[in-house]
C-alpha positions, 0 to 999 in steps of 0.5 A: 518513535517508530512508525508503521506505514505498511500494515492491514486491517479488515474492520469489523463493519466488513466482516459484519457485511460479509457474514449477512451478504457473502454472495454480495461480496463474492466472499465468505467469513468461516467459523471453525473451532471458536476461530474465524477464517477469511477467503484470501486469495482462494484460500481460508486464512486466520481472521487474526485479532490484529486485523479487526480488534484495536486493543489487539492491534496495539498490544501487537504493535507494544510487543513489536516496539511501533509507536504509531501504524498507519492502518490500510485493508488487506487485498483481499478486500479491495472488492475492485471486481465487485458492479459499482453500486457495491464497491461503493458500499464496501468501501464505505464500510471500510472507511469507516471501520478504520476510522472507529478504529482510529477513533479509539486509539489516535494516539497510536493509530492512523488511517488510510482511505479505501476507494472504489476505484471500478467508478473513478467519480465514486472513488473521487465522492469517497476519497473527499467524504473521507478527507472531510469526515475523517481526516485520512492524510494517505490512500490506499491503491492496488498497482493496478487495477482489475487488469489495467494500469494505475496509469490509465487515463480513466484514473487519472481525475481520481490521482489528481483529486488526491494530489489536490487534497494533500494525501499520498498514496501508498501503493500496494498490489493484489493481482499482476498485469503479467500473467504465466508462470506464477501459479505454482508456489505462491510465485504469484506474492514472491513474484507477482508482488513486487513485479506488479509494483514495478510495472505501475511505476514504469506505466506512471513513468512512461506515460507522462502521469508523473509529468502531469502530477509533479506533486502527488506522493506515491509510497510503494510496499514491498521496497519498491518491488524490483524498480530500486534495483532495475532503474539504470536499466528504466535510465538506459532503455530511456536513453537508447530507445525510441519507445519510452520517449513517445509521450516526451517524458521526464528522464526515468532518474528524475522521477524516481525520486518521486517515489518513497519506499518501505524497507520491507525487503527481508533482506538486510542489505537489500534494505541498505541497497535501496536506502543507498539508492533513494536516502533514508528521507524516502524510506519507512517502515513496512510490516505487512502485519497481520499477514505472514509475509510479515517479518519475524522480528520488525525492529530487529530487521532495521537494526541489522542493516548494514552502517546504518548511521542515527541519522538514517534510523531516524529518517526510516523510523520515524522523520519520512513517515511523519513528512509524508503524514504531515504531522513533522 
């Protein structure tokens, strides 16, 4: 089988609210032409099918060749800027679009759990309703959080009660702790992306959290952002500096070990780079569909990857994804 970790939905519960509430939301839902649109990001993007309808996103998923995706919402609603009272509501209405999503499709379909991480005591009430009520294995988290690191103290009850109940998290961003430079050509995804991941890895790195939470799971999109190819520098600035050793940290290699990754690199020997680094047991596959950083050809892509063995397709495809769902 090929299983999807790394793929966005925007269930019809949260367009149904955006539609009667956009000044609640902060966002809008447009319709032009028999098409509907979504802010996303400052921009009016396609509501495609595959985002909100079950039958669309599994004919996708047949013409894609993907027997099984792991559905999560796109950033654009995270709502993590909205007061708490709503960003409850909206993650509610998020679970729950995704579980009746699941619910007509199980055979194909499984969920991942949004929380409302502006209140870390909300997001622990959700994240257990969720786990109880709809079975979800894996959660979604931005790599940081309106400006704060995933690291941060004030998020850490809410890493261990997912540590606690089994699931693992798949890590995505949607904004960057560094700023400048990025505002010009989409630099802020090309860039942005990928730099932000890399940093709440080094935050989760440095300031002991993955010390403390030795059994918490983390899935990092995008191949991982720049860590895969940058952690013998992590390794030798740990080594020769006094400053990532203030809080007596685990050495950075040994961590790193911790993390899977999607191989959603667009590169194919960028993808057999970061398998060689990691091994093909903490990699999956990632599509980012329905948005258009999503590769033209998904399976394609995997079977361009330079000596990829069976073994390795098999742990890539199918055997990671399974492990960190539980179900193999």
């Amino acid at each position: 089988m090929n299983i999807d970790l790394h793929n966005h939905v925007i269930p019809e519960t949260v367009i149904a609210a955006i539609k009667r509430e956009p000044e609640k939301f902060g966002t809008r839902i447009e319709e032009k032409n028999g098409k509907r649109y979504f802010d996303s990001h400052g921009r009016m993007t396609e509501l495609l099918p595959e985002f909100c309808d079950t039958d669309a996103k599994v004919e996708w998923m047949d013409r894609n060749k993907l027997d099984i995706a792991a559905i999560s919402v796109g950033p654009p609603i995270y709502f993590y800027g909205l007061a708490p009272e709503a960003g409850l509501a909206a993650a509610r209405l998020a679970n729950d679009g995704i579980a009746q999503m699941v619910a007509k499709r199980p055979d194909r379909l499984r969920g991942m759990a949004h929380l409302p991480m502006q209140d870390p005591d909300a997001a622990i009430a959700e994240l257990e309703r969720v786990v109880k009520e709809h079975k979800f294995k894996a959660v979604e988290l931005a790599t940081s959080i309106e400006g704060t690191p995933l690291a941060d103290p004030k998020f850490r009850k809410v890493l261990k009660t997912i540590e606690q109940l089994g699931c693992f998290i798949f890590a995505h961003p949607y904004q960057c702790l560094a700023k400048g430079g990025m505002n010009d050509y989409y630099l802020s995804n090309f860039v942005g992306f990928p730099l932000d991941t890399t940093l709440m890895v080094a935050h989760l790195m440095f300031s002991g959290a993955l010390d403390e939470l030795q059994k918490l799971r983390i899935l990092c999109a995008h191949g991982g952002g720049f860590l895969p190819y940058q952690i013998g520098r992590f390794a030798h600035g740990h080594r020769a500096r006094p400053e990532p050793k203030v809080n007596n940290v685990t050495a950075p290699r040994e961590l790193f070990k911790r993390f899977y990754f999607d191989a959603l690199t667009h590169d194919a020997k960028a993808a057999r780079y970061l398998i060689d680094q990691v091994g093909a047991d903490h990699v999956v596959i990632g599509t980012d569909n329905p948005f258009d950083m999503a590769p033209d050809d998904i399976m394609g892509s995997i079977d361009a990857i330079p000596g990829l063995t069976a073994a390795e397709r098999e742990w890539i495809c199918e055997r990671t994804a399974r492990k960190l769902l539980g179900e193999g």
